[in-house]
LOMI-362761 format. One record per atom (N, C-alpha, C): residue number from 1; chain; atom name; x, y, z. Coordinates in steps of 0.1 Angstrom, whole numbers, plus 2048, in hexadecimal, padded with zeros to 3 digits. Atoms other than C-alpha are relative to their C-alpha. Last residue first. Layout:
# residues N
<pt><resi>NUM</resi><chain>A</chain><name>CA</name><u>X</u><v>Y</v><w>Z</w></pt>
...
***
This chain:
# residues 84
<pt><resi>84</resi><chain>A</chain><name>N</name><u>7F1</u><v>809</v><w>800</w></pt>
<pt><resi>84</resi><chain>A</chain><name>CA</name><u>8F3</u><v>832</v><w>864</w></pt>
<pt><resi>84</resi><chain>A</chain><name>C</name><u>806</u><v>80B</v><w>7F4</w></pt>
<pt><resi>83</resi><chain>A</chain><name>N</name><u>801</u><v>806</v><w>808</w></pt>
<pt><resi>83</resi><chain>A</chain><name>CA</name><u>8D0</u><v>84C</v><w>86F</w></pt>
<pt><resi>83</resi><chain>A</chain><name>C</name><u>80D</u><v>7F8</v><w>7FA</w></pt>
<pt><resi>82</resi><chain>A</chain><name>N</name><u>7F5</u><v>805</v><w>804</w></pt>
<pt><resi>82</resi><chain>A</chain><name>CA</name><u>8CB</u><v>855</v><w>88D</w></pt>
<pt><resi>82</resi><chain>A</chain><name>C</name><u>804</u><v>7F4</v><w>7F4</w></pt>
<pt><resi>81</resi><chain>A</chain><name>N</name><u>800</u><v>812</v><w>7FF</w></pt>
<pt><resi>81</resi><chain>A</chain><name>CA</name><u>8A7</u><v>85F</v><w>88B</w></pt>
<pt><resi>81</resi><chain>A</chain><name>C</name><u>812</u><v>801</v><w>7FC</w></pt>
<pt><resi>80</resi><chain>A</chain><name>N</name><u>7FE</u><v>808</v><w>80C</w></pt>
<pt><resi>80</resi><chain>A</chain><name>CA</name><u>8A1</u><v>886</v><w>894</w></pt>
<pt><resi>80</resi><chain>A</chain><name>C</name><u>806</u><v>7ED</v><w>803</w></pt>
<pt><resi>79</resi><chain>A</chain><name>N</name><u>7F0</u><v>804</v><w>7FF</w></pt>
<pt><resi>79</resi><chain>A</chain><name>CA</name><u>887</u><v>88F</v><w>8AE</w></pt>
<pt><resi>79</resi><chain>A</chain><name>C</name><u>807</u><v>7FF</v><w>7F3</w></pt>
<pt><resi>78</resi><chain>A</chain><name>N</name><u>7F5</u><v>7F5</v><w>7F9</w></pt>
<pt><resi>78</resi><chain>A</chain><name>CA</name><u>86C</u><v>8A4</v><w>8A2</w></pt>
<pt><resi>78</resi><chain>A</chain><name>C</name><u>80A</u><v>7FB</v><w>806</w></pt>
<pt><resi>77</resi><chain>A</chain><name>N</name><u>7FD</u><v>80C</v><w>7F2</w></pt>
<pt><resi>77</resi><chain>A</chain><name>CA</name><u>85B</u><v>889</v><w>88B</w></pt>
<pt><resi>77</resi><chain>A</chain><name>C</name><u>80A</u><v>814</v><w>805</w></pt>
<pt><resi>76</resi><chain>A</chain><name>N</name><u>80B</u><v>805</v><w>7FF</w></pt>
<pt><resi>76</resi><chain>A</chain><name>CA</name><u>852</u><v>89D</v><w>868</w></pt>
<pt><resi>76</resi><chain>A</chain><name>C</name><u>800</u><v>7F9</v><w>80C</w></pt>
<pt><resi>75</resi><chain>A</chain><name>N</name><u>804</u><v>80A</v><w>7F6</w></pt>
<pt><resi>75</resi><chain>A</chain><name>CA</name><u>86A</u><v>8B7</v><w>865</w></pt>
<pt><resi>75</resi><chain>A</chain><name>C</name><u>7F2</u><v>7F8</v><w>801</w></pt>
<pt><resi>74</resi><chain>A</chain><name>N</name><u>802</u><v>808</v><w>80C</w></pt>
<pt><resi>74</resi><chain>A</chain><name>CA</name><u>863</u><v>8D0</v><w>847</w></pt>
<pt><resi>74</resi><chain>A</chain><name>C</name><u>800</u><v>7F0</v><w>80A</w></pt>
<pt><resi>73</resi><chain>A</chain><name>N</name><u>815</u><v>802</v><w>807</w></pt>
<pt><resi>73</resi><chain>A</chain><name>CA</name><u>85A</u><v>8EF</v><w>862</w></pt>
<pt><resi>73</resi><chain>A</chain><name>C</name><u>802</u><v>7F5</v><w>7F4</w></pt>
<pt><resi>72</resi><chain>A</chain><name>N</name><u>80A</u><v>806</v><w>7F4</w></pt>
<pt><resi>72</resi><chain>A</chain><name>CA</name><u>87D</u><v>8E2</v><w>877</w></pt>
<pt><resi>72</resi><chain>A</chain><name>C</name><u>7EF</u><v>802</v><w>7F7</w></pt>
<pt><resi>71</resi><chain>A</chain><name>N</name><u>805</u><v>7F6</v><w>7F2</w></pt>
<pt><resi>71</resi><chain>A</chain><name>CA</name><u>894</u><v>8E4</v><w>85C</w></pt>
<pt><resi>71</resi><chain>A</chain><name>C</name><u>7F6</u><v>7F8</v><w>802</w></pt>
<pt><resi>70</resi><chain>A</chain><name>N</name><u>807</u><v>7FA</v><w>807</w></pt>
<pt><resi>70</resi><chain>A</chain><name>CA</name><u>8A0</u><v>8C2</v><w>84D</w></pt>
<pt><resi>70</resi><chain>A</chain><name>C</name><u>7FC</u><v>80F</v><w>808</w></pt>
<pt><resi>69</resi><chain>A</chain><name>N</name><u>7F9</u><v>7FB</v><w>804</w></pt>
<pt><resi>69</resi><chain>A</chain><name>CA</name><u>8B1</u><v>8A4</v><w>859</w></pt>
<pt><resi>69</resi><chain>A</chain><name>C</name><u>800</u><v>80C</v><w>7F2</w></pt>
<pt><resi>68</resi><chain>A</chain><name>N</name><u>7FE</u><v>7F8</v><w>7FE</w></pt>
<pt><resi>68</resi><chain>A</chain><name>CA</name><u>89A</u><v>898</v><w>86B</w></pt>
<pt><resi>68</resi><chain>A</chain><name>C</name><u>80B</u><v>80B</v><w>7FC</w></pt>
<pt><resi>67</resi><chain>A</chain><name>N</name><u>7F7</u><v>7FE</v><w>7F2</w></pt>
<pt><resi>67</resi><chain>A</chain><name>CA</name><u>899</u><v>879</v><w>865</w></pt>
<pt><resi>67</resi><chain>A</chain><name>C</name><u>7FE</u><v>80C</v><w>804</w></pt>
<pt><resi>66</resi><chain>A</chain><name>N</name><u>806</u><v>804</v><w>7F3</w></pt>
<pt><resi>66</resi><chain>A</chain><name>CA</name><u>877</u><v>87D</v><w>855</w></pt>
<pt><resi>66</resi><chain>A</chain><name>C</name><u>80A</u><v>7FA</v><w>807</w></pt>
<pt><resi>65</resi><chain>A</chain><name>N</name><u>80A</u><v>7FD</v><w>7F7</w></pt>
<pt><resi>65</resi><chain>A</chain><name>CA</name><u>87C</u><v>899</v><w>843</w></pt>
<pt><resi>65</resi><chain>A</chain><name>C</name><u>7FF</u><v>7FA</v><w>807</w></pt>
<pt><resi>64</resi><chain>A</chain><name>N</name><u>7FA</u><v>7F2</v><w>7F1</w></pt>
<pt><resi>64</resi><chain>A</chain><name>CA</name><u>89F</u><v>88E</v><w>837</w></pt>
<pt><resi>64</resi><chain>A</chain><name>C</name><u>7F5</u><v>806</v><w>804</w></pt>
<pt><resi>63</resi><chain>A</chain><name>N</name><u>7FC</u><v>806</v><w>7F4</w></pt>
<pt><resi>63</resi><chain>A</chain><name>CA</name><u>88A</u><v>871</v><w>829</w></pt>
<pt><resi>63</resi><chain>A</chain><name>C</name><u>80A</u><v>807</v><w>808</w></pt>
<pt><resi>62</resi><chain>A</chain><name>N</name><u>809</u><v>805</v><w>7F2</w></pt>
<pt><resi>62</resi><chain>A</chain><name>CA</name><u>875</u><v>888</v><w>817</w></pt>
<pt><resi>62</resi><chain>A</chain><name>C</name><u>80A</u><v>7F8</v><w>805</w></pt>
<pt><resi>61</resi><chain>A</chain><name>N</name><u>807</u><v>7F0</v><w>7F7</w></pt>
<pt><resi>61</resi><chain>A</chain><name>CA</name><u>891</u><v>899</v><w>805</w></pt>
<pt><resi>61</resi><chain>A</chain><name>C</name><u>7F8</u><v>7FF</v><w>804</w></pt>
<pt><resi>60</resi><chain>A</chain><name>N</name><u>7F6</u><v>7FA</v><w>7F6</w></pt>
<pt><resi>60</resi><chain>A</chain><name>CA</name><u>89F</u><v>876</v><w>7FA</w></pt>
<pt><resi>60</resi><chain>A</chain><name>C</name><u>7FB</u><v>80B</v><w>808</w></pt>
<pt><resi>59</resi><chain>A</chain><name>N</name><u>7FD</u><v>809</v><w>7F5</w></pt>
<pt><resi>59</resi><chain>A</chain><name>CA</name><u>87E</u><v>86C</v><w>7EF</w></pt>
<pt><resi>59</resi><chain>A</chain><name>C</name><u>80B</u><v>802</v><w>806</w></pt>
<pt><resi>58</resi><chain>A</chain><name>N</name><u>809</u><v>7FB</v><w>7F8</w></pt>
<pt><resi>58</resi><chain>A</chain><name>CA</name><u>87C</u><v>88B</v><w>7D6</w></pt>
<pt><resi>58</resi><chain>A</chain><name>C</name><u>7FF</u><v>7F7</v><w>80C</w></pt>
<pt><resi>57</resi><chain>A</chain><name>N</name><u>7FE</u><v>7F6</v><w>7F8</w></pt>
<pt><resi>57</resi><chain>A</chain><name>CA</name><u>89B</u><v>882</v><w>7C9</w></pt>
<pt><resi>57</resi><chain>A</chain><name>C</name><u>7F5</u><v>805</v><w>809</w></pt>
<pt><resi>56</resi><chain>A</chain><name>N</name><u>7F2</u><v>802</v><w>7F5</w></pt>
<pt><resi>56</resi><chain>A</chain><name>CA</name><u>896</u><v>862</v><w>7C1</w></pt>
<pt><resi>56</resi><chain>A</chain><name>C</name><u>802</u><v>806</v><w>809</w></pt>
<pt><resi>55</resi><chain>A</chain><name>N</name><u>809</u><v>809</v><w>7F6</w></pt>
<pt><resi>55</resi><chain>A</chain><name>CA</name><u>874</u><v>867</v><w>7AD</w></pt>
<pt><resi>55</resi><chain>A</chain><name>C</name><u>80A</u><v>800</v><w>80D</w></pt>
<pt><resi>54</resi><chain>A</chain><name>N</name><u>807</u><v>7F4</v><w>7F8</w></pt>
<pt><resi>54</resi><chain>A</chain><name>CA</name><u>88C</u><v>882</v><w>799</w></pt>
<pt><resi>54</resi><chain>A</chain><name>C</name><u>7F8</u><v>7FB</v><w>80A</w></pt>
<pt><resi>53</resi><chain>A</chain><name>N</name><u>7FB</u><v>7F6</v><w>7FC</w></pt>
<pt><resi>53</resi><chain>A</chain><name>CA</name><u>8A3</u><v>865</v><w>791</w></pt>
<pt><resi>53</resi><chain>A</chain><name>C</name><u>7F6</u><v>806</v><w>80A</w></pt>
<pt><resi>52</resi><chain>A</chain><name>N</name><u>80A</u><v>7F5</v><w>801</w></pt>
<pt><resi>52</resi><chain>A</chain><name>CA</name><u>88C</u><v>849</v><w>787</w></pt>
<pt><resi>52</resi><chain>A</chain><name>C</name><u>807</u><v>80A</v><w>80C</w></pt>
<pt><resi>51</resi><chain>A</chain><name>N</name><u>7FD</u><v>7F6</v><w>806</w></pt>
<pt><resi>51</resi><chain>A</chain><name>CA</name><u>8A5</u><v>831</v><w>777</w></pt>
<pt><resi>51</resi><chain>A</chain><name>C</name><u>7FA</u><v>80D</v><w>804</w></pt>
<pt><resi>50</resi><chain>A</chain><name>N</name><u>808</u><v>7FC</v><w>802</w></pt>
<pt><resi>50</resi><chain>A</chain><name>CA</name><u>893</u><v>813</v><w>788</w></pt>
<pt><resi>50</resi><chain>A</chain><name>C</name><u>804</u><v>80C</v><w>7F1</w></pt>
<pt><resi>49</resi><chain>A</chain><name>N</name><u>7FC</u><v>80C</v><w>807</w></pt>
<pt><resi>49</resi><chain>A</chain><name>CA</name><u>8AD</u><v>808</v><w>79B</w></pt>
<pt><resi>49</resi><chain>A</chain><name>C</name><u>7F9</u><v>802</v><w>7F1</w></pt>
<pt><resi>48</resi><chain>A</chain><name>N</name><u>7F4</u><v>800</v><w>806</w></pt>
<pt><resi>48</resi><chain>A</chain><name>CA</name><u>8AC</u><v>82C</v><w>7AA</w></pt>
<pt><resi>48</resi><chain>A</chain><name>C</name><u>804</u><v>7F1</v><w>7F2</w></pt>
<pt><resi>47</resi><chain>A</chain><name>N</name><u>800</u><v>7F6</v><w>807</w></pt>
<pt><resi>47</resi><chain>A</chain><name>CA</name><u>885</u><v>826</v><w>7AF</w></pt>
<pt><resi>47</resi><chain>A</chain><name>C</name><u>80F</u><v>801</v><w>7F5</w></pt>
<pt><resi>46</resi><chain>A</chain><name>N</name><u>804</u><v>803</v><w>806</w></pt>
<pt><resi>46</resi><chain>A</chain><name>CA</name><u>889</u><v>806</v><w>7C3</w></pt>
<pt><resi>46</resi><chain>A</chain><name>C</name><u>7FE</u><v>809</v><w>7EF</w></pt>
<pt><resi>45</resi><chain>A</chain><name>N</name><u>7F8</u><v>80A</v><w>809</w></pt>
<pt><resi>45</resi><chain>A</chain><name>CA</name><u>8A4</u><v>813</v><w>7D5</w></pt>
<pt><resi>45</resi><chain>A</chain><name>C</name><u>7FA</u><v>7F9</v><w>7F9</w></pt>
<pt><resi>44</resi><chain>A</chain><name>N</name><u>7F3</u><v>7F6</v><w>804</w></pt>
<pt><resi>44</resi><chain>A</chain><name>CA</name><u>891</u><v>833</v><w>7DF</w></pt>
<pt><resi>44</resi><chain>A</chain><name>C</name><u>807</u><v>7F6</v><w>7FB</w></pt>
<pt><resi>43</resi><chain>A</chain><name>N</name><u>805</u><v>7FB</v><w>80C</w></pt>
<pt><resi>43</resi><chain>A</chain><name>CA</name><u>874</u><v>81C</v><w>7E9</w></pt>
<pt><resi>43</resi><chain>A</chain><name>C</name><u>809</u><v>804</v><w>7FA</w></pt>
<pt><resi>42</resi><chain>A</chain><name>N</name><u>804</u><v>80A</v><w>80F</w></pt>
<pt><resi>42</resi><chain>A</chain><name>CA</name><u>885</u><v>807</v><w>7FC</w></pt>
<pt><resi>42</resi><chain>A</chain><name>C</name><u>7F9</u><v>806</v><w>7F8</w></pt>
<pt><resi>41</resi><chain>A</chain><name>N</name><u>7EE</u><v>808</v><w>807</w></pt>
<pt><resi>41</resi><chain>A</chain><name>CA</name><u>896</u><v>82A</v><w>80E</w></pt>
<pt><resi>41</resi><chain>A</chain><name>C</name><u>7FD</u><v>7F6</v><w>7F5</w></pt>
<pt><resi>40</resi><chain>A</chain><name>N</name><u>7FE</u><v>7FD</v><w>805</w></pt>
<pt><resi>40</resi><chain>A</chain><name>CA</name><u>86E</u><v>834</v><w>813</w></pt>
<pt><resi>40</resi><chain>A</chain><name>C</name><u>811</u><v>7FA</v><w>7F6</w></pt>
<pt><resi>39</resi><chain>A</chain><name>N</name><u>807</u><v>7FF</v><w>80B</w></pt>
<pt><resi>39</resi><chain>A</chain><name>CA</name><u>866</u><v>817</v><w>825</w></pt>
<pt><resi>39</resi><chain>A</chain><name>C</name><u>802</u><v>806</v><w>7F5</w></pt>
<pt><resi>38</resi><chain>A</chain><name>N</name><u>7F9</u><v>80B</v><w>802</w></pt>
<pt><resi>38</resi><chain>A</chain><name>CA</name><u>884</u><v>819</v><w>83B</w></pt>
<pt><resi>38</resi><chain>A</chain><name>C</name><u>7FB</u><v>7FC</v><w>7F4</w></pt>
<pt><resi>37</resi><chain>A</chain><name>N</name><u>7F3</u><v>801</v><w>806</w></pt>
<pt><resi>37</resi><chain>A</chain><name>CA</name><u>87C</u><v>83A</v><w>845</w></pt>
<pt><resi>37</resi><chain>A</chain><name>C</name><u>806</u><v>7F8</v><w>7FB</w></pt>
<pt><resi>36</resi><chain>A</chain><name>N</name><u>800</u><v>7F4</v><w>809</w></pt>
<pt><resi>36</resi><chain>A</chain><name>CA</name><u>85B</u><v>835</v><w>84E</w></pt>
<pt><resi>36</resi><chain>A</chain><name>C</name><u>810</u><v>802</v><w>7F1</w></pt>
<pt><resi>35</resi><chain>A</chain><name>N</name><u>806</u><v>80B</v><w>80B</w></pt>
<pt><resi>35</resi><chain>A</chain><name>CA</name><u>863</u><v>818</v><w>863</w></pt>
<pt><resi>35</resi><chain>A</chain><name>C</name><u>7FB</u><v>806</v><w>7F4</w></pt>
<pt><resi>34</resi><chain>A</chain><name>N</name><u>7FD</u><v>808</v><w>805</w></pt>
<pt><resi>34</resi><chain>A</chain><name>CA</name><u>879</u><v>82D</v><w>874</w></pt>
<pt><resi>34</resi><chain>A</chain><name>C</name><u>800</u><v>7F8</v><w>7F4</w></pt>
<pt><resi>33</resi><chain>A</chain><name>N</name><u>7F7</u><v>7F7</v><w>803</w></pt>
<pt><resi>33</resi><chain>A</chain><name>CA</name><u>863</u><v>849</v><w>87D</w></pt>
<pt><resi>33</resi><chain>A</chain><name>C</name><u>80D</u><v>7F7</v><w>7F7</w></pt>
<pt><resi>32</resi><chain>A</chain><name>N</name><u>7F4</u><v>7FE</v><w>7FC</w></pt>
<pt><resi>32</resi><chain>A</chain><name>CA</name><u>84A</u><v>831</v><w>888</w></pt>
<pt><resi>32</resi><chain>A</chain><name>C</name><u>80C</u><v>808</v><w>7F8</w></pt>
<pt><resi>31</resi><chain>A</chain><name>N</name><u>7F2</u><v>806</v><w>7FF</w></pt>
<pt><resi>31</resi><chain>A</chain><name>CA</name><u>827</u><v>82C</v><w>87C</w></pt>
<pt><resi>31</resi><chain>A</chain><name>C</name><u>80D</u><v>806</v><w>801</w></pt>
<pt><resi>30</resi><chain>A</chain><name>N</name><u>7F4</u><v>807</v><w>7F3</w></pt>
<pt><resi>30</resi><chain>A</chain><name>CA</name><u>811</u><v>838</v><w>890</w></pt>
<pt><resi>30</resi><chain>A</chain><name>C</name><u>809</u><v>7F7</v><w>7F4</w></pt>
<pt><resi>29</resi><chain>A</chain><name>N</name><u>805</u><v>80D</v><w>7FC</w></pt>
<pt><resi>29</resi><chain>A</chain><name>CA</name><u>7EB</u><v>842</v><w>878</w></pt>
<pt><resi>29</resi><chain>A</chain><name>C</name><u>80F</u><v>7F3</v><w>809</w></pt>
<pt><resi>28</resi><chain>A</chain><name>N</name><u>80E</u><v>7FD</v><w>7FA</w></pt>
<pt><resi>28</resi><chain>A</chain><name>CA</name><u>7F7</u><v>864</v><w>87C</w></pt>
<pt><resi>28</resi><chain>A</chain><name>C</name><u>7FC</u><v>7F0</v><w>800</w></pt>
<pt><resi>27</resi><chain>A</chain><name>N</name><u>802</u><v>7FC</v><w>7F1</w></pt>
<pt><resi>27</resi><chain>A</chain><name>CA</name><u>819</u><v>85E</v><w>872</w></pt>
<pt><resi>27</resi><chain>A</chain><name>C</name><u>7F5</u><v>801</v><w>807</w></pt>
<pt><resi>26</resi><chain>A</chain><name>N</name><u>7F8</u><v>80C</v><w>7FA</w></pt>
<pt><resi>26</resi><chain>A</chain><name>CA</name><u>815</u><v>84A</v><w>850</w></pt>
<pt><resi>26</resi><chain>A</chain><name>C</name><u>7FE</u><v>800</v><w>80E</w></pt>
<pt><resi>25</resi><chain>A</chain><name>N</name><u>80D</u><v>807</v><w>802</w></pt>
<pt><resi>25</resi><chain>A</chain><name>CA</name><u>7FA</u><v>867</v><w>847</w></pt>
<pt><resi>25</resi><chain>A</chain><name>C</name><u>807</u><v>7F4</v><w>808</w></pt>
<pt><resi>24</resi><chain>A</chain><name>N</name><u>804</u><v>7FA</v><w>7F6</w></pt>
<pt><resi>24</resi><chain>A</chain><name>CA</name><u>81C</u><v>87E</v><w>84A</w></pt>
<pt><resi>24</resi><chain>A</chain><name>C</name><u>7F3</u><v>7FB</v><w>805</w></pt>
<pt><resi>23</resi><chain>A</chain><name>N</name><u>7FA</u><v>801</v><w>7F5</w></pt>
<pt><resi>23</resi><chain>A</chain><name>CA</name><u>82B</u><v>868</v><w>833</w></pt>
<pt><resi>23</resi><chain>A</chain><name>C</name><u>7FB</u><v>806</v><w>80E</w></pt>
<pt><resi>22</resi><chain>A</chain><name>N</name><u>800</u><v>80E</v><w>7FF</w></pt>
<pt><resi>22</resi><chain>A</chain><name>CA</name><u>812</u><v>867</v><w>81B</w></pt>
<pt><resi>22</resi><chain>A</chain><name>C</name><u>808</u><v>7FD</v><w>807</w></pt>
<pt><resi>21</resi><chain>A</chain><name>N</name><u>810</u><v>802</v><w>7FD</w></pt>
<pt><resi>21</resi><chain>A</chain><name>CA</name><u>80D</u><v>890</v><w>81B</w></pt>
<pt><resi>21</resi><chain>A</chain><name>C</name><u>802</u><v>7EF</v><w>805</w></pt>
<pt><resi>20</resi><chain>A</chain><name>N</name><u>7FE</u><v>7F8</v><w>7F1</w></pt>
<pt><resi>20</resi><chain>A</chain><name>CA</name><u>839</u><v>890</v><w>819</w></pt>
<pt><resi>20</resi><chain>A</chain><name>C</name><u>7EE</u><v>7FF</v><w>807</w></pt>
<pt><resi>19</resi><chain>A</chain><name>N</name><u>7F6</u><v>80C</v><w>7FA</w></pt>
<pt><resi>19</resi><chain>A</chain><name>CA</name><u>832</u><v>879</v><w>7F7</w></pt>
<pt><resi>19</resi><chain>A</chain><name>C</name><u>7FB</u><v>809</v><w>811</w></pt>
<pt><resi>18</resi><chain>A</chain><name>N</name><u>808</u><v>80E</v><w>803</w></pt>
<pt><resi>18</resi><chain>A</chain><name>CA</name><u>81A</u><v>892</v><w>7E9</w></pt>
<pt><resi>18</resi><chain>A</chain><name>C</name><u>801</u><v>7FC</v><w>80A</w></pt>
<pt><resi>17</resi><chain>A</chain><name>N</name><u>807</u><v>7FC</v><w>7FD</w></pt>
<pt><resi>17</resi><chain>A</chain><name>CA</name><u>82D</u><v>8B4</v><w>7F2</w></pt>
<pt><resi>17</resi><chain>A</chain><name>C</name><u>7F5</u><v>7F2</v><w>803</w></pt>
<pt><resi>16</resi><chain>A</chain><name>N</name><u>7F8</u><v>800</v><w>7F1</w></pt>
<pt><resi>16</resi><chain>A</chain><name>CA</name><u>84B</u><v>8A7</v><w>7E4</w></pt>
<pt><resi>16</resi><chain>A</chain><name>C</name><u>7F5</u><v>805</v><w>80D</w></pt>
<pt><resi>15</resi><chain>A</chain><name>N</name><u>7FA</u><v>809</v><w>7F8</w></pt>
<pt><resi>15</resi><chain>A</chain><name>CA</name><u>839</u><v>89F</v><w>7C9</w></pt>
<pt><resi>15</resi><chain>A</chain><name>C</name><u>803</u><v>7FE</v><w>808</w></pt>
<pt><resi>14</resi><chain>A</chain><name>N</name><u>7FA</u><v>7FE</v><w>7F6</w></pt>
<pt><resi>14</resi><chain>A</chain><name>CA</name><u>828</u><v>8BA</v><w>7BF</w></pt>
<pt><resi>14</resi><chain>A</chain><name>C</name><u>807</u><v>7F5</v><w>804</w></pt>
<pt><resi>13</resi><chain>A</chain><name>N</name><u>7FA</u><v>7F2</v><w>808</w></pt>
<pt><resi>13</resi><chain>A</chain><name>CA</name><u>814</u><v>8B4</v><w>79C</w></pt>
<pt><resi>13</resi><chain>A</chain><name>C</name><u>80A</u><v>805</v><w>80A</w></pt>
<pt><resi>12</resi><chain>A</chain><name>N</name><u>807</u><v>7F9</v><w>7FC</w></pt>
<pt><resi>12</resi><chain>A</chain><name>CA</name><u>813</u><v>88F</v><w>7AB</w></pt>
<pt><resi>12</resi><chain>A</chain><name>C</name><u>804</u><v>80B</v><w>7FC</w></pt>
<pt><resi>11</resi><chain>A</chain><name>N</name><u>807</u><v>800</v><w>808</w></pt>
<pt><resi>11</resi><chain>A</chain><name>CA</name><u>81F</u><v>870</v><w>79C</w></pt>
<pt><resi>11</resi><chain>A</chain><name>C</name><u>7F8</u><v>810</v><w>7FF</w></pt>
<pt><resi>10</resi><chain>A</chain><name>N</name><u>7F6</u><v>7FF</v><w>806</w></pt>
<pt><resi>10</resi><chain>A</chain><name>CA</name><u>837</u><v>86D</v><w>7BC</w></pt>
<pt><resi>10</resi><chain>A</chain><name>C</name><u>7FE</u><v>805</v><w>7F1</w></pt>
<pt><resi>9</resi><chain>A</chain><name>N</name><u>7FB</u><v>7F4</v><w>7FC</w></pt>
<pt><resi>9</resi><chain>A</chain><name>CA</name><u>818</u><v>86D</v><w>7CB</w></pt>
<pt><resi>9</resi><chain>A</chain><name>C</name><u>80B</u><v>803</v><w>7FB</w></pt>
<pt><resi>8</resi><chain>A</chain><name>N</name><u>80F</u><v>7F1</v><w>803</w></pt>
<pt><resi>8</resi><chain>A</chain><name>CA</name><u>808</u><v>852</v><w>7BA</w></pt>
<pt><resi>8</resi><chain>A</chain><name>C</name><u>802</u><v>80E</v><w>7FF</w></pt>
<pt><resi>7</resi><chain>A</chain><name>N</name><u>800</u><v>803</v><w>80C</w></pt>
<pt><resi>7</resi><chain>A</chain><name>CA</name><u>82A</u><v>83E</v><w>7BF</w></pt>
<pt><resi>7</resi><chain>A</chain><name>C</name><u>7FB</u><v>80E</v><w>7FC</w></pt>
<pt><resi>6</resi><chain>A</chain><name>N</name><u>7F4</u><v>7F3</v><w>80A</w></pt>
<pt><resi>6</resi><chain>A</chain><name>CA</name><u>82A</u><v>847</v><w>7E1</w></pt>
<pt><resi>6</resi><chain>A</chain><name>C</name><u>803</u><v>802</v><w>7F6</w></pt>
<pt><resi>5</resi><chain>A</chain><name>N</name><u>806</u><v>7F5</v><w>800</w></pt>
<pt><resi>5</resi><chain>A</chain><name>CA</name><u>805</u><v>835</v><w>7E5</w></pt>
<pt><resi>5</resi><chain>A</chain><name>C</name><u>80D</u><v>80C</v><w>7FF</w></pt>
<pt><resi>4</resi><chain>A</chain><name>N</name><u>808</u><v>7F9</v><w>80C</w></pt>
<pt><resi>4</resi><chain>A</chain><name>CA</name><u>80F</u><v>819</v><w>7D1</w></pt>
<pt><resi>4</resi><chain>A</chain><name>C</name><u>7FB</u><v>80C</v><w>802</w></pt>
<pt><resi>3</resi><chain>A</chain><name>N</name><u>7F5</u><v>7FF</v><w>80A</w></pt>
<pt><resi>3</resi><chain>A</chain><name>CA</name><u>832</u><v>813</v><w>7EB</w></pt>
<pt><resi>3</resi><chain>A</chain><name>C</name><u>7F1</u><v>80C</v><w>7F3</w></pt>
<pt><resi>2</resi><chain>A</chain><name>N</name><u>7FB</u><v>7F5</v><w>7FE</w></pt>
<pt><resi>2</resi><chain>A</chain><name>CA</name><u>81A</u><v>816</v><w>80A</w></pt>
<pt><resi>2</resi><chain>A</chain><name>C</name><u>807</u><v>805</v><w>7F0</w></pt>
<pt><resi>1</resi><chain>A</chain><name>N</name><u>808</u><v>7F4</v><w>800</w></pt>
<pt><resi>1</resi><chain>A</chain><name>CA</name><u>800</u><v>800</v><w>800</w></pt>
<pt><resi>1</resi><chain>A</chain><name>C</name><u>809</u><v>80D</v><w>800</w></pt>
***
């Protein structure tokens, strides 16, 4: 569910705007900051394999939202996630 609905978004006249909506939907119904981030990443390597650059990019720049590695009004979790 998660992958067809970043897709969609990814699909979207905004994308980065999409995706970050479908992430922020993730949090509200509890899932984990983590598991978030982990999700996205297999996406981002599925994409990359893929050839789908610009798709790439925009999932990179959401997953520094949801470590946190981002200002604070793009932040989506207010701690950040120690990421390797």
């Amino acid at each position: 569910m998660f992958t067809a609905r970043s897709r969609a978004a990814l699909a979207a006249d905004d994308p980065l705007q999409a995706v970050t909506a479908v992430v922020r939907r993730l949090k509200e119904c509890g899932h984990g900051q983590r598991e978030v981030y982990e999700l996205l990443g297999d996406l981002r390597c599925q994409l990359a394999a893929e050839g789908q650059e610009a798709a790439e990019d925009v999932l990179l720049e959401v997953m520094d939202f949801v470590s946190g590695f981002a200002s604070e009004r793009h932040r989506i979790w207010d701690e950040p996630l120690n990421v390797p």
